[in-house]
C-alpha positions as CSV (number, residue, x, y, z in Angstrom):
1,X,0.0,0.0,0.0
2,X,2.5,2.1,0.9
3,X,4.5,1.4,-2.2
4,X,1.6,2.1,-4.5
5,X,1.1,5.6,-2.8
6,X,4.9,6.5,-3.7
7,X,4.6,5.6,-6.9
8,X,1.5,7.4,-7.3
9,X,3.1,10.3,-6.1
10,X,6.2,10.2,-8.3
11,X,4.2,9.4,-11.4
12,X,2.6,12.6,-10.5
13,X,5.1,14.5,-9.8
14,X,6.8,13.6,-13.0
15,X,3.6,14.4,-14.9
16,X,3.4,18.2,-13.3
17,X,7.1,18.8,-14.1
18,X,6.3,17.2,-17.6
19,X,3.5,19.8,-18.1
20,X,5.5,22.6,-16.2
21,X,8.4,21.8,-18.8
22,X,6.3,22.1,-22.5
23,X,5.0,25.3,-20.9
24,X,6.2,28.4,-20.1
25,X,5.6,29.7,-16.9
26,X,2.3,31.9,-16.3
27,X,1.2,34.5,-14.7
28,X,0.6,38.2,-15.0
29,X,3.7,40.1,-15.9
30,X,3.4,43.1,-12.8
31,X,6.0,45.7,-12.5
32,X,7.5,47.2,-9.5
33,X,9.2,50.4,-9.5
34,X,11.7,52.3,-7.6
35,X,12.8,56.1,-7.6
36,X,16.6,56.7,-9.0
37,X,18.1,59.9,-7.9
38,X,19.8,62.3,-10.9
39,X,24.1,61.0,-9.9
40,X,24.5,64.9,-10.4
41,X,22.0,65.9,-7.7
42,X,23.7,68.3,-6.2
43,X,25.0,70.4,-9.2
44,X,20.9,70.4,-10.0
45,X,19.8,71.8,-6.6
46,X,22.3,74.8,-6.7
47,X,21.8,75.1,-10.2
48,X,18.0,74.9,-10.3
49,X,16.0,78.7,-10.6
50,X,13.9,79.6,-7.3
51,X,9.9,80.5,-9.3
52,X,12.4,81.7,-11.9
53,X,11.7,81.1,-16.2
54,X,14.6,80.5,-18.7
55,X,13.1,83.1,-21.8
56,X,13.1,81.8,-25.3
57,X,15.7,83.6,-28.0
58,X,13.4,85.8,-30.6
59,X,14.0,83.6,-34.1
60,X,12.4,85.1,-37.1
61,X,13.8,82.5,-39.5
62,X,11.1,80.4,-41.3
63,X,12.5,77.1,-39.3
64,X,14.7,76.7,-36.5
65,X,16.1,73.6,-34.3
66,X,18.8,73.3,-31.9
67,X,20.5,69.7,-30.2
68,X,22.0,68.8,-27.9
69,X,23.8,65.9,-29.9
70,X,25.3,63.7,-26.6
71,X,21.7,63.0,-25.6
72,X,19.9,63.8,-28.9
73,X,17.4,66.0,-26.8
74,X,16.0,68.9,-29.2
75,X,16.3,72.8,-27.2
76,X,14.6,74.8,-29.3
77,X,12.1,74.1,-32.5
78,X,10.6,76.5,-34.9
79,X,8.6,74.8,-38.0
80,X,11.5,71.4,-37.4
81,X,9.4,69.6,-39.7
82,X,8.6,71.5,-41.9
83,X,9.9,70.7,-45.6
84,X,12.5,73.6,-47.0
85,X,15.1,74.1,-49.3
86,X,18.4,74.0,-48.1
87,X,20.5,75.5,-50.2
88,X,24.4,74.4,-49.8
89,X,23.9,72.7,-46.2
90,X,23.7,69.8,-48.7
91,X,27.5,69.5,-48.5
92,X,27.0,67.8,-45.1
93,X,25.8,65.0,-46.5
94,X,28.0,65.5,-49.7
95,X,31.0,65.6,-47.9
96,X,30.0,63.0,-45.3
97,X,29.4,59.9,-48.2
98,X,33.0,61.5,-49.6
99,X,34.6,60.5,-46.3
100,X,32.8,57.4,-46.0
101,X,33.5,55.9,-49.0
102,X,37.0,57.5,-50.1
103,X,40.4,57.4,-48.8
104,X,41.7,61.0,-48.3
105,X,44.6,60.3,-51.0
106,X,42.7,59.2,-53.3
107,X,42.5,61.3,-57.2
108,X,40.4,62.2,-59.0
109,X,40.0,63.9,-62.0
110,X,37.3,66.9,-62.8
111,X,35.5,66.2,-65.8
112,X,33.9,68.6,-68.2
113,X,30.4,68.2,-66.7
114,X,31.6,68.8,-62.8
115,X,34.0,71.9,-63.9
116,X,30.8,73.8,-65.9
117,X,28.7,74.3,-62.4
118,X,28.3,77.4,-61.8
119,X,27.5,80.0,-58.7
120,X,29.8,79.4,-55.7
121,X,33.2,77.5,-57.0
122,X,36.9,76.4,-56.9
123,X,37.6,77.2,-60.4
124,X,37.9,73.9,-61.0
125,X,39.1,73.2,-64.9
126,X,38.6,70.1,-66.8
127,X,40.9,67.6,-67.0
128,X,42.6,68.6,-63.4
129,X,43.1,66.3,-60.8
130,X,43.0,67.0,-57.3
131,X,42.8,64.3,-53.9
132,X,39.9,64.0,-52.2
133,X,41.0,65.7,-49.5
134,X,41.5,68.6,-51.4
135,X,37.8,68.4,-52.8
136,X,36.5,68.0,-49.9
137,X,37.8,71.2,-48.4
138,X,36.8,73.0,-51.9
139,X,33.0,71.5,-50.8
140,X,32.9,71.9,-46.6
141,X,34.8,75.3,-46.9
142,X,34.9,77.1,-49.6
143,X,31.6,75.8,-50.6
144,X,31.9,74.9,-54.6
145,X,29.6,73.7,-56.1
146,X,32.4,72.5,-59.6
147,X,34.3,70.6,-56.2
148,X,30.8,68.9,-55.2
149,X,30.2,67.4,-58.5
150,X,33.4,66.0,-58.8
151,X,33.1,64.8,-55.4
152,X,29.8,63.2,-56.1
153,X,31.0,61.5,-59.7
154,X,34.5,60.5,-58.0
155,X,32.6,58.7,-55.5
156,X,29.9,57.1,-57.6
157,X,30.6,57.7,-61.1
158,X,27.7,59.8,-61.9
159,X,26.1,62.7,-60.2
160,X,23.0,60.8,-60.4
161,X,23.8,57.9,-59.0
162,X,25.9,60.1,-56.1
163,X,22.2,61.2,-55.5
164,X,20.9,58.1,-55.1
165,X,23.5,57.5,-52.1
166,X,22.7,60.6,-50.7
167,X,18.9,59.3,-50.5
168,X,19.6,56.3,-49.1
169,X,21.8,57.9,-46.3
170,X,19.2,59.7,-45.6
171,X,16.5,57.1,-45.1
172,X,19.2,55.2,-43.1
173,X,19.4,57.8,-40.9
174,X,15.9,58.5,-40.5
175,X,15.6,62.1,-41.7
176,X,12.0,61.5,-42.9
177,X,11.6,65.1,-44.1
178,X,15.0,65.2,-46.6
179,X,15.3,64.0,-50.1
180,X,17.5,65.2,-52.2
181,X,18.1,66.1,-55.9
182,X,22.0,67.0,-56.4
183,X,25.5,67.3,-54.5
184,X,25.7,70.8,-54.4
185,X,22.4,72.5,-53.4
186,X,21.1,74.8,-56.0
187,X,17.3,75.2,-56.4
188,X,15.9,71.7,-58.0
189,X,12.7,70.5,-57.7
190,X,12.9,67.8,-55.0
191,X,15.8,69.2,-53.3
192,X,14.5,70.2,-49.5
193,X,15.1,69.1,-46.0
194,X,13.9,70.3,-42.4
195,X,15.6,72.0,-39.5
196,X,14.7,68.9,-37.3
197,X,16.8,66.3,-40.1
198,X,19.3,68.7,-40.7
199,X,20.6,69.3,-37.0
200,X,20.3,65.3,-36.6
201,X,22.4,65.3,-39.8
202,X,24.9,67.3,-38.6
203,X,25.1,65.5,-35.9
204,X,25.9,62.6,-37.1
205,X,28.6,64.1,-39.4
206,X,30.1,65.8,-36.4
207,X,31.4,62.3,-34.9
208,X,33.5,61.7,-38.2
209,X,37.1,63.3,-36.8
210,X,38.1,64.3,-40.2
211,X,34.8,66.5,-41.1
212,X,35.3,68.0,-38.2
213,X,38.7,69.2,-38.8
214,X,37.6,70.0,-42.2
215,X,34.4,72.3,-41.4
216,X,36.3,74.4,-38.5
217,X,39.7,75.3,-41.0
218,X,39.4,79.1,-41.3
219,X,41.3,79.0,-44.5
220,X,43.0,75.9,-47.1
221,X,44.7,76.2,-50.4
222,X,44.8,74.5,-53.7
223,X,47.1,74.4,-56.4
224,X,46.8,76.2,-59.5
225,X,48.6,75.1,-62.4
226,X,49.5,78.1,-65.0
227,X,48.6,80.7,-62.6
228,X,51.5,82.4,-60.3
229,X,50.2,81.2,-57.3
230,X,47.1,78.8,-55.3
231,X,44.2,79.3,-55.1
232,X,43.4,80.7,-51.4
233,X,39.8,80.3,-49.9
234,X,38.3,81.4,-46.8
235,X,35.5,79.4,-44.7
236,X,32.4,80.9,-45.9
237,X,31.2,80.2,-42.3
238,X,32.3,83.8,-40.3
239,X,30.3,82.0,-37.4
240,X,34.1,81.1,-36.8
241,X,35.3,84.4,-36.0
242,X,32.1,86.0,-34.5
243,X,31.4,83.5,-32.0
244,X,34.0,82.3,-29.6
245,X,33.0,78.4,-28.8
246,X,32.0,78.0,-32.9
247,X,32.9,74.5,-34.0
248,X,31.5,74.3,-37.7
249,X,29.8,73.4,-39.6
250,X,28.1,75.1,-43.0
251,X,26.6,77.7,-44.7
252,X,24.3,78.1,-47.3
253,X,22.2,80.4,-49.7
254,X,20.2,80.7,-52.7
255,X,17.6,83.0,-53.8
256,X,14.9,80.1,-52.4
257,X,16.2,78.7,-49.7
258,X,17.5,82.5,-48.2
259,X,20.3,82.3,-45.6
260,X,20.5,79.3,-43.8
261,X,23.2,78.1,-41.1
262,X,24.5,74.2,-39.9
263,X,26.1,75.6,-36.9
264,X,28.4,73.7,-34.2
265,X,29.7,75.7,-30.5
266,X,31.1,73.7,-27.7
267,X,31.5,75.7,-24.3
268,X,32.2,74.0,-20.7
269,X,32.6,70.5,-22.0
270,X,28.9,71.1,-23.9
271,X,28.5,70.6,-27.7
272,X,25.1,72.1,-29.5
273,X,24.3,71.6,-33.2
274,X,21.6,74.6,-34.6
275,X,20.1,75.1,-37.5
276,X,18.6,78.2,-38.9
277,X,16.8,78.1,-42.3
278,X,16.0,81.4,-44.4
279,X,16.8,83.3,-41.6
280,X,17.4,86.6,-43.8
281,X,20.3,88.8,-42.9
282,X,20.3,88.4,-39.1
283,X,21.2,84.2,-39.3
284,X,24.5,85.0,-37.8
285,X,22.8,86.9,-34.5
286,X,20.3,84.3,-34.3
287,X,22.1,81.0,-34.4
288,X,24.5,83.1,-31.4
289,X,21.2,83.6,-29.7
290,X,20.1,80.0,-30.2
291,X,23.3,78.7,-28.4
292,X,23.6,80.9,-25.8
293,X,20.2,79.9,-25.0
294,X,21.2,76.1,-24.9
295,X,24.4,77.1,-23.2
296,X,23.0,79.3,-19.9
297,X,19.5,77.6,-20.0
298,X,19.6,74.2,-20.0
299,X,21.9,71.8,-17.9
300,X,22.7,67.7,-18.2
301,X,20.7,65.4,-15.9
302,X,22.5,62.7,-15.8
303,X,20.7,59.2,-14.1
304,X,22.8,56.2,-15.4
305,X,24.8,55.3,-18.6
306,X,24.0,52.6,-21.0
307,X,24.7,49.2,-19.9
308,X,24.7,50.2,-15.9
309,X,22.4,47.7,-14.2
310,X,19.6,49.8,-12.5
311,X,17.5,46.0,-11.4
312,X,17.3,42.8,-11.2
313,X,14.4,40.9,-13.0
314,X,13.3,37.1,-12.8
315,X,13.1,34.7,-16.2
316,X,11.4,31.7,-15.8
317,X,11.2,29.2,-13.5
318,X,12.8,25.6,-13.3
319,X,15.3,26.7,-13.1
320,X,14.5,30.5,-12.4
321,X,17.2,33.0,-13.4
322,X,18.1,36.5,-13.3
323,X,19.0,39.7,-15.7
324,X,20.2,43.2,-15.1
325,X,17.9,45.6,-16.0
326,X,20.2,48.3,-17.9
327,X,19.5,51.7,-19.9
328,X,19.0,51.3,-23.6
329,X,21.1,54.2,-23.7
330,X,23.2,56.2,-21.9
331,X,20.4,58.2,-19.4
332,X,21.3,61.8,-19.8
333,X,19.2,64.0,-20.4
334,X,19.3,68.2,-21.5
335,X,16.8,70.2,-19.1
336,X,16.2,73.3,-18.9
337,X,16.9,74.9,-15.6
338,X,13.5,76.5,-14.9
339,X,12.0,72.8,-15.0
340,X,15.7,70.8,-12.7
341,X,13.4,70.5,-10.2
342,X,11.3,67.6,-11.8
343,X,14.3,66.0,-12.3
344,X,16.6,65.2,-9.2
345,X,15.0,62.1,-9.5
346,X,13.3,59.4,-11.9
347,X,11.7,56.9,-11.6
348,X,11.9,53.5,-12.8
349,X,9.5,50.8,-13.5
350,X,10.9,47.0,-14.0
351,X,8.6,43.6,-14.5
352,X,9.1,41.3,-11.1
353,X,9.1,38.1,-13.9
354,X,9.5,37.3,-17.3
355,X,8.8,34.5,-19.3
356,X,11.5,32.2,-21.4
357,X,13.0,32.8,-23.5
358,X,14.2,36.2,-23.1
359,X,16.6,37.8,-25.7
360,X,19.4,40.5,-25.1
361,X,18.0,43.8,-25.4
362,X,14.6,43.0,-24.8
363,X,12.6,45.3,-23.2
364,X,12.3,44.7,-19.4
365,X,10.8,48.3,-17.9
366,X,11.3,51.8,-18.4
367,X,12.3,55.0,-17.0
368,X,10.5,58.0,-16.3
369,X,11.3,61.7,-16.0
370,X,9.9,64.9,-15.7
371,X,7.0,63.4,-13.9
372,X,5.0,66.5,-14.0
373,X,6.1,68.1,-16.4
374,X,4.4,68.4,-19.9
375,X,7.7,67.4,-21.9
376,X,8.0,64.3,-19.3
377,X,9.7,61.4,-21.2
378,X,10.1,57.7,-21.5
379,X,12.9,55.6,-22.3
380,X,13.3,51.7,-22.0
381,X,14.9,49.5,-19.8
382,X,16.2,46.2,-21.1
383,X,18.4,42.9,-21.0
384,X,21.4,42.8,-20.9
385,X,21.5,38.9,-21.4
386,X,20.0,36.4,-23.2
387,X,18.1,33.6,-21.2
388,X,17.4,30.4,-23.5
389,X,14.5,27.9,-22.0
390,X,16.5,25.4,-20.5
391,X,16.5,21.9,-21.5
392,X,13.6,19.6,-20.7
393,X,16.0,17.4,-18.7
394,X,17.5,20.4,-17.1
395,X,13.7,22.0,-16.1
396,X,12.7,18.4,-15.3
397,X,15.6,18.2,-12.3
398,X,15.1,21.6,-11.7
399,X,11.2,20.8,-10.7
400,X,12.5,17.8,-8.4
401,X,14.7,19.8,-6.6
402,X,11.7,22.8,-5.9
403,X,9.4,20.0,-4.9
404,X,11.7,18.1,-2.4
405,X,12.9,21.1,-1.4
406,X,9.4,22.4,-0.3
407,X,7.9,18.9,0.4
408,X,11.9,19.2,3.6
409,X,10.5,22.7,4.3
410,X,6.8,20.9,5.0
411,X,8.2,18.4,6.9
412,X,10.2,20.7,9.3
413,X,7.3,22.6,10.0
414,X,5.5,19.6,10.6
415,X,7.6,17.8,12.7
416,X,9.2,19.9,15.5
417,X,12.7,19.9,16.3
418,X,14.0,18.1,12.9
């Protein structure tokens, strides 16, 4: 009798763990959440404005943006979205696929068709070769449009198929208001952008070491065969010389797109990235105004960088395992210092248990901040490991152990003094 009843109970036993192995654990996936103080708290409290308001510059261009390019948080928008021609801020992304896709020392050699472009040039001439380097210099500085076509056909032998890169950059860089039409950026139909894509854009350029050194020469040279001496151009961008902490990055005009400004300043280990489009004569005041604004108004909040556990959360059971919960990226944020008060602390939300199998990167929670605040934000929490349903064998054992182990626990409470 008593042998039956054990074998009953081990057949059943082995049929739960059976059924507990095929399946993946349920339940109702709840989340538990904790506060996580800014690590810079005390740089916000001193630096935070008692019933104070940070005012908004005065920009009368048609479109405005400004960046703050470490955490991608936008300052200021005017229009961001809003489809405009850019006129030759197209050289970014002109000289950005040249530098992608070229060695410096490479030649090349202008053809007829680059060397007849006309407006803003190098005086290139047909049949000249130059590196390019040198070109793009000619494109990023002096602005030519001849240098930008020869750029373009160097790079993918035809200004139209040089187009088709630039399109595809685009889309792969999510600037869902920009397509473009040529290299150089004269007035074509299909040729536009937004101040929200291009500051992104710039952005983006701005980590390449060498278009950075590029776009903040004040002057460069080229040869000039048959002429006494080189040809000597000056960076179109006097953002260089009127503004102290300028950086970059590019100017730009026609009769369309009016004066328009890529602009880069870095001041107390900061780095902003504004763009002003057909912003008439007073561009060069406003994009000043736009950074200053970024630079005395807003300060970092900085929580956690990406890949610094924040939690622990529970994957399946039989065996049940753990995973850090970690920032997707880093979590820094630009605030501005009217609104720091919000902000000395987030808070996070985690799930107490997740199903197998769980992949790296999956989302596990998410922060919030600015609780309170209209521009509050979210931004996920996730693996950072990958948890495989274990083998039926593996979860089988697993099971035994749990059970025995509770079935020792019910017996001690049972039976006193075991």
């Amino acid at each position: 009798m008593i042998i039956s009843l054990s074998c009953i109970f081990l057949l059943a036993l082995f049929l739960v763990a059976a059924v507990s192995s095929l399946a993946s654990s349920g339940g109702e996936q709840a989340y538990w959440s904790s506060t996580l103080p800014a690590t810079n708290l005390t740089a916000l409290e001193n630096a935070s404005l008692s019933g104070g308001t940070v005012s908004e510059p005065a920009i009368t261009a048609s479109a405005a943006a400004l960046l703050d390019p470490v955490t991608g948080d936008m300052l200021y928008l005017k229009n961001a979205d809003q489809a405009l021609p850019m006129a030759s801020t197209t050289k970014i992304m002109t000289g950005l696929l040249g530098l992608e896709n070229c060695s410096p020392a490479e030649t090349a050699t202008i053809s007829d068709t680059a060397s007849a472009v006309g407006e803003s040039s190098a005086w290139l001439e047909k049949g000249e070769t130059l590196t390019v380097e040198q070109l793009l210099y000619a494109v990023l500085v002096q602005s030519a449009n001849d240098a930008a076509a020869a750029l373009a056909e160097h790079v993918a032998g035809s200004q139209e198929a040089f187009v088709e890169m630039m399109n595809e950059k685009a889309a792969e860089l999510g600037l869902a208001n920009t397509h473009f039409a040529n290299p150089h950026g004269l007035d074509a139909p299909g040729h536009y952008t937004s101040a929200r894509d291009l500051a992104n854009l710039a952005a983006y350029a701005m980590r390449n070491p060498e278009f950075r050194k590029i776009v903040s020469a004040a002057t460069f040279q080229l040869p000039w065969p048959g002429h006494p001496g080189p040809r000597v151009f000056e960076n179109h961008n006097k953002l260089l010389k009127l503004y102290p902490y300028a950086t970059g990055i590019k100017t730009g005009y026609t009769s369309r797109a009016g004066k328009c400004l890529v602009a880069s300043a870095q001041k107390d280990g900061r780095e902003l990235i504004s763009v002003i489009l057909n912003g008439g004569e007073s561009y060069w005041d406003q994009t000043i105004s736009l950074m200053q604004y970024g630079f005395d108004g807003f300060m970092r909040v900085e929580y956690a960088y990406a890949g610094q556990p924040l939690a622990e959360v529970e994957v399946g059971d039989f065996p049940r395992r753990r995973v850090n919960a970690v920032g997707s990226r880093d979590l820094v944020f630009t605030v501005r210092r009217d609104r720091l008060d919000l902000y000395h602390q987030a808070r996070f939300y985690c799930y107490k248990w997740v199903p197998y199998p769980l992949a790296a990167g999956q989302e596990v929670g998410y922060l919030e901040i600015g609780e309170g605040d209209g521009s509050a934000q979210r931004v996920s929490l996730v693996s950072d490991a990958y948890r495989n349903r274990p083998s039926f064998p593996l979860r089988f054992l697993a099971f035994l152990a749990a059970a025995f182990s509770r079935l020792l626990s019910w017996i001690k409470w049972l039976v006193p003094g075991w």
